[in-house]
C-alpha positions as CSV (number, residue, x, y, z in Angstrom):
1,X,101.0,112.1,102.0
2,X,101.8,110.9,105.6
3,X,100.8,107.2,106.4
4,X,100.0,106.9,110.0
5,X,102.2,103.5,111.3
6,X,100.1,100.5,110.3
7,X,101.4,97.1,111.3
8,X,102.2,95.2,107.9
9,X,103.7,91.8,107.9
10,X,103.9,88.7,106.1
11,X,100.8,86.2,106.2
12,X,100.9,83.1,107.7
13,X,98.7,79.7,107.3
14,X,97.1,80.7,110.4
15,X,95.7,83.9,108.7
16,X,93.5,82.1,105.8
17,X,90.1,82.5,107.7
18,X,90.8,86.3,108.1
19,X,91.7,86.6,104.6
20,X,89.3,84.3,103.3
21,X,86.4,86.2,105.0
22,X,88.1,89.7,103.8
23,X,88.3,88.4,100.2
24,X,84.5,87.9,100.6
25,X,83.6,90.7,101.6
26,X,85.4,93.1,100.2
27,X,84.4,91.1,96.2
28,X,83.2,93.3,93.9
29,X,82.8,94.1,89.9
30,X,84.7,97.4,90.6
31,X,87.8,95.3,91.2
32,X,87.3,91.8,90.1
33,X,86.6,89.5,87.2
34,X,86.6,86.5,89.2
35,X,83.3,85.3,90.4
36,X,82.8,86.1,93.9
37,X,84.6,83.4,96.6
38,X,82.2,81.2,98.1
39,X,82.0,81.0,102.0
40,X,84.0,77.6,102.7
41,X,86.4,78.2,99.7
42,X,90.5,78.1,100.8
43,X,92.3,81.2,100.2
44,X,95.6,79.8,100.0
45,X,96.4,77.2,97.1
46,X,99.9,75.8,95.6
47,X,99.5,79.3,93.2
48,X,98.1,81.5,96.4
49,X,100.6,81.1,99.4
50,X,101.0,82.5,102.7
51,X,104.9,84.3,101.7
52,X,103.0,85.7,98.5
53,X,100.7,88.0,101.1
54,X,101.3,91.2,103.4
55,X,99.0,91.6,105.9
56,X,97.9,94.8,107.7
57,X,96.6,94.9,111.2
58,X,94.7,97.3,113.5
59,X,93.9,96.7,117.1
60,X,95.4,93.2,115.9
61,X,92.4,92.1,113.3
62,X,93.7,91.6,109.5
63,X,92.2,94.0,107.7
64,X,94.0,94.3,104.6
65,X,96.2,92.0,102.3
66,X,98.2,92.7,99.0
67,X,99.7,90.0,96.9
68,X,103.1,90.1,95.4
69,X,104.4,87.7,93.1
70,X,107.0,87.4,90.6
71,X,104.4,88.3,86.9
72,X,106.1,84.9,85.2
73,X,108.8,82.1,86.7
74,X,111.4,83.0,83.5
75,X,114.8,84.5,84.5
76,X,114.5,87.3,82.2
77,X,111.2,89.0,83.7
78,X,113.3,88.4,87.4
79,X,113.9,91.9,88.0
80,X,110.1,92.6,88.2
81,X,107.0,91.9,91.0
82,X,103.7,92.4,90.5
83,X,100.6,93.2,92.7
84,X,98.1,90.4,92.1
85,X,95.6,91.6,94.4
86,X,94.5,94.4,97.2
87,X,91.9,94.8,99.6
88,X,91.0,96.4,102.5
89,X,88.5,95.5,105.3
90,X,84.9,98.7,104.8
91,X,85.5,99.2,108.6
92,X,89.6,100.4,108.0
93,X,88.6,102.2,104.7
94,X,90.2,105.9,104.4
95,X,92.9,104.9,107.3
96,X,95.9,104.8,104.8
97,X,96.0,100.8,104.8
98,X,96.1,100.5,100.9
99,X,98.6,102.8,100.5
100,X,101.0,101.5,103.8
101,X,100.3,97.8,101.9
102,X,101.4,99.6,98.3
103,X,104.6,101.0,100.2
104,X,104.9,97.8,101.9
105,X,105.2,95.9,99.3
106,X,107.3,98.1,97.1
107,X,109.8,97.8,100.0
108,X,109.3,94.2,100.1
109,X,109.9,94.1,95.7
110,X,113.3,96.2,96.3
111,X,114.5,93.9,99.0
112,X,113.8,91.0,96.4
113,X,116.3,92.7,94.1
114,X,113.4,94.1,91.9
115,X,113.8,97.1,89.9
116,X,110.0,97.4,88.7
117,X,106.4,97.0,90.1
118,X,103.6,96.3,87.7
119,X,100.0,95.8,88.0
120,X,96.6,95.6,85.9
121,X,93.6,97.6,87.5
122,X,89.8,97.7,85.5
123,X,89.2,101.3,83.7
124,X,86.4,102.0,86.1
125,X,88.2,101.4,89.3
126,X,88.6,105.4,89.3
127,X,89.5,105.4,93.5
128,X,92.2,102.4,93.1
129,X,93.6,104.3,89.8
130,X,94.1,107.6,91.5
131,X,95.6,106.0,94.7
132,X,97.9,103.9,92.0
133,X,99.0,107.4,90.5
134,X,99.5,109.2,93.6
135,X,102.0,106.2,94.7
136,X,103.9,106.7,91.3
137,X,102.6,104.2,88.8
138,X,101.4,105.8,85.7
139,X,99.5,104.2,82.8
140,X,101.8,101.8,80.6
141,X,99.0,100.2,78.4
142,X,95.2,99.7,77.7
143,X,93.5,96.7,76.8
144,X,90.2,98.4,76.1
145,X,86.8,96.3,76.6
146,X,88.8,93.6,77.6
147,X,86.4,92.2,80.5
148,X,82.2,92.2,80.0
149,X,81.6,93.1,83.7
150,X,78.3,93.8,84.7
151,X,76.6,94.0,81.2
152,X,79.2,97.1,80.2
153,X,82.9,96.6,78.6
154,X,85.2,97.5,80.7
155,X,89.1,98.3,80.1
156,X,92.0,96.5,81.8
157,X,94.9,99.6,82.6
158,X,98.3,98.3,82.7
159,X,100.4,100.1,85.3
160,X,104.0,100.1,86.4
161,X,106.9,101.7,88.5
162,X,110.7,102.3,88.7
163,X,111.6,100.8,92.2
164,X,115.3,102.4,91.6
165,X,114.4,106.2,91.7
């Protein structure tokens, strides 16, 4: 699939509002397990910063983020990054955002000398799974009914990709 040129870049402090406000709105049981963020909560903190984000823009408004962090500080797991979060504003939905942020940030994981990209994605998340698949992760391990979400068990999917291939 073609992604039409979306601006992606790293966040800065000066982007916390934005994101903050995204992260609120865009808060749901589909995707989290975290309670939702209260208005007036930080975004960033010593475990959240600014270099951890890519940002996208349109018509120079944030409107999507993905996190990408190292999955543990020990020298052995180095060669891996993990996606730690993704969102996308309703109003840039079905643009190509989440997947130019994926791409982004597997560019960004090669460039840190990475050879893998992991994630973890609920077993409901059916839209967030395909797009995962069709960007070449593929299913590495279930937790099943790891999180109660929503009165219902729900699976966490563990999902991972070559960067070298």
């Amino acid at each position: 699939m073609i992604v039409p040129e979306i601006p992606i870049r790293e966040a800065r402090a000066a982007d916390e509002p934005a994101l903050a406000e995204l992260d609120r709105t865009t808060w749901s049981s589909l995707h989290a397990v975290m309670p939702p963020p209260e208005a007036g909560q930080p975004f960033y903190d010593e475990r959240h910063r600014p270099e951890h984000y890519l940002v996208a823009e349109l018509g120079g408004a944030v409107v999507g983020y993905v996190r990408l962090v190292p999955p543990t500080p020990l020298a052995c797991n180095a060669h891996v990054r993990q996606i730690q979060g993704l969102a996308v504003a309703g109003s840039a939905r079905g643009r190509g955002v989440a997947r130019a942020l994926l791409r982004a940030a597997a560019a960004r994981a090669r460039a840190q000398g990475a050879v893998r990209l992991t994630l973890r994605v609920l077993g409901h998340n059916a839209p967030a799974r395909a797009l995962y698949e069709a960007e070449g992760f593929t299913v590495e391990g279930v937790l099943p009914g790891e999180f109660l979400l929503d009165g219902a068990y729900v699976d966490d999917i563990l999902m991972g990709r070559s960067l070298t291939g």
